[in-house]
Residue, then its C-alpha position, 0 to 999 in steps of 0.5 A: x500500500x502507498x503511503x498518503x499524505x496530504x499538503x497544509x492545503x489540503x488539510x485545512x480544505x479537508x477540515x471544512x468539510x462535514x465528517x461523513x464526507x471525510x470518512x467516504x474520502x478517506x475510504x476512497x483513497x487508502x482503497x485507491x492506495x491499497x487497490x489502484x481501484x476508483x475513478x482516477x483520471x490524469x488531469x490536463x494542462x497540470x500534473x497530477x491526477x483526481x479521484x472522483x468521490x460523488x461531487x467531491x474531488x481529490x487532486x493528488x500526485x502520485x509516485x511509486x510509493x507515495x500518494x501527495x493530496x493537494x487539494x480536496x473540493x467540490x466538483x465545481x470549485x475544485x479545478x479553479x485555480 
């Protein structure tokens, strides 16, 4: 299993959301990480890839043994930059 962690960012974007959906989140990605399972898409024009969690998003980068999440929001806000 890859190790997961997240940047300050995605911590703090992390703590405003409601517990539930943190655990699906959570739930999602170490099954990712154990797995390679989920839906994961590389992302266009930036690096790094998303996990599609219902209407919520992670962003993260991914190396051979490690997961680094770097943002976590809603589907429409997510992608702004």
């Amino acid at each position: 299993m890859k190790e997961i962690t997240f940047t300050v960012a995605a911590t703090r974007q992390c703590a405003k959301l409601t517990p539930a959906i943190r655990k699906r989140i959570d739930n999602k990605l170490v099954r990712y990480a154990k797995t390679g399972a989920g839906d994961v898409k590389n992302l266009r024009g930036r690096e790094g890839a998303r996990l599609r969690v219902g209407d919520w998003r992670v962003i993260f980068i991914e190396d051979p043994t490690m997961i680094i999440v770097v943002a976590v929001g809603h589907r429409g806000e997510i992608y702004e930059d």
